[in-house]
C-alpha positions in Angstrom: 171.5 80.5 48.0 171.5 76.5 46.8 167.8 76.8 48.6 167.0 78.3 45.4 168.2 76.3 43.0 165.1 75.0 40.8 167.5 72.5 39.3 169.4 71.8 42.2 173.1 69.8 41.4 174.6 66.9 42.9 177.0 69.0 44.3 174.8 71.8 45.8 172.3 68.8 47.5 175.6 66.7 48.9 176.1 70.2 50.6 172.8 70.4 52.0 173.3 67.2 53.2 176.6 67.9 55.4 174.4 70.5 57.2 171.6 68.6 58.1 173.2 67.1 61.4 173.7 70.7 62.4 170.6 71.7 61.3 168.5 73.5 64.6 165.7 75.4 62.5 163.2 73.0 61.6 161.9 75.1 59.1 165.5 75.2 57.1 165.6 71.2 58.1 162.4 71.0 55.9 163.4 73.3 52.8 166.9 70.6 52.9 164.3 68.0 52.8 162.2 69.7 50.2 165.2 70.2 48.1 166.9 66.5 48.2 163.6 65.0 47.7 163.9 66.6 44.2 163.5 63.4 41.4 166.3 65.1 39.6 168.8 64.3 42.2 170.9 60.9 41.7 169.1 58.4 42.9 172.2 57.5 45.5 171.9 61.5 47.2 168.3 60.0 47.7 168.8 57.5 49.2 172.2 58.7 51.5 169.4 61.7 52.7 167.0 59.4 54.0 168.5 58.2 56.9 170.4 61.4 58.2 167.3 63.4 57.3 165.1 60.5 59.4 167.3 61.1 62.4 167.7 64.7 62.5 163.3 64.7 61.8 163.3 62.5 65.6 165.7 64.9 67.2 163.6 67.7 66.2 160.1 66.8 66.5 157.8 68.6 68.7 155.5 66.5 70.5 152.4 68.7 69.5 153.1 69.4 65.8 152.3 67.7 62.9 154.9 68.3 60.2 158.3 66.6 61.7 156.5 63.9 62.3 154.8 63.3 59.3 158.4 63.8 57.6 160.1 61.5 59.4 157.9 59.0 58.5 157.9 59.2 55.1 161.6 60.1 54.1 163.0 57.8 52.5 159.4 56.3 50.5 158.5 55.8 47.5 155.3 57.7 46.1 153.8 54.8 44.9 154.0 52.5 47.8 151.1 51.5 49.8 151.0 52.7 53.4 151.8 49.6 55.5 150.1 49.0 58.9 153.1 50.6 61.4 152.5 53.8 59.2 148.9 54.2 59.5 149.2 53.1 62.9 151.6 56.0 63.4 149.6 58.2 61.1 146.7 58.2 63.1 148.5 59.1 66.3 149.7 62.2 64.2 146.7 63.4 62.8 145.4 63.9 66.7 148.1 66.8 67.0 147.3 69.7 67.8 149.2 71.8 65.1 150.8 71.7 61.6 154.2 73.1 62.5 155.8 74.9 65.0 156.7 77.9 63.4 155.3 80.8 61.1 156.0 81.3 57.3 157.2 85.3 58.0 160.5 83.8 60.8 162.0 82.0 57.8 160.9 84.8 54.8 162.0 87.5 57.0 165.3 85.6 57.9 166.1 84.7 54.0 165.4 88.2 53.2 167.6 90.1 55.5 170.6 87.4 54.1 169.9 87.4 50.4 169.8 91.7 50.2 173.0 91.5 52.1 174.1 89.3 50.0 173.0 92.1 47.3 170.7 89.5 45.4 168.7 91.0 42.9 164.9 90.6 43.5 165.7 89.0 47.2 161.5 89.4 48.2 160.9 87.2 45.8 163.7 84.9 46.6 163.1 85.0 50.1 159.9 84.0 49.4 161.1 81.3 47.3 163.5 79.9 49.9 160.4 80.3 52.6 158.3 78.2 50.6 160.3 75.3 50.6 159.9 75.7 54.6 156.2 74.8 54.7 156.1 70.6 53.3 154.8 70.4 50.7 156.0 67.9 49.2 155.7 65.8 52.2 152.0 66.9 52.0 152.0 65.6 48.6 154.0 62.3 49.2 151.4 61.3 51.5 148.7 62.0 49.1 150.2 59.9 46.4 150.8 57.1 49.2 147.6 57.4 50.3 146.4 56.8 46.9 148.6 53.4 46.0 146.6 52.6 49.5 143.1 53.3 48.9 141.6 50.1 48.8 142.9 49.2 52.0 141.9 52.6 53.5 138.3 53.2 55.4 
């Protein structure tokens, strides 16, 4: 349920933070990080994400997907900052990987599904596929764009 929140509180993120440690499903370990990125948040939830999210990222990685990685290295940045040299440096050994994720989009939609209509939420499709949307990156995706961007001279 707070993976829906389009205005997500302070109190509704801090409790997406406690579960982060315990997190196992990199797909729900990317909608936490989709929804504490959110510029609404106090800038202190922000910045107490970064590091558990960082760690939890490394413990999870897969060694042949894409989207772990790419998270763990820019939690915690700003959208604006250029890419230093350790990040492109570890940028270009991700973009050699063979996959985005690790996982499908239906695992997580089906999963949200099955708990928000026993949870007897009205219009749970359209939630689930909500709270599955949040799974995919994006706005990792769009971090590095914007990174990439406050880079380009710099870039080949």
């Amino acid at each position: 349920m707070t993976l829906l929140s389009l205005n997500p509180s302070e109190a509704r993120a801090r409790w997406v933070l406690e579960q982060v440690p315990e997190l196992d499903d990199s797909a729900l370990l990317v909608a936490a990080f989709d929804l504490l990125r959110d510029k609404r948040l106090p800038v202190s939830v922000q910045q107490e994400a970064a590091p558990v999210l960082r760690q939890r990222f490394a413990q999870l990685s897969s060694p042949s997907a894409m989207r772990l990685r790419l998270l763990h290295l820019l939690v915690g940045t700003e959208r604006d900052a250029p890419l230093g040299p350790h990040e492109l440096e570890t940028l270009e050994a991700i973009s050699v990987l063979p996959t985005w994720k690790e996982d499908s989009f239906t695992r997580p939609f089906q999963e949200a599904r099955r708990c928000l209509v026993d949870l007897s939420v009205p219009g749970s499709t359209g939630a689930a596929f909500a709270v599955a949307e949040r799974t995919l990156g994006h706005r990792g995706v769009l971090l590095l764009l914007w990174r990439a961007a406050a880079t380009r001279e710099r870039l080949s």
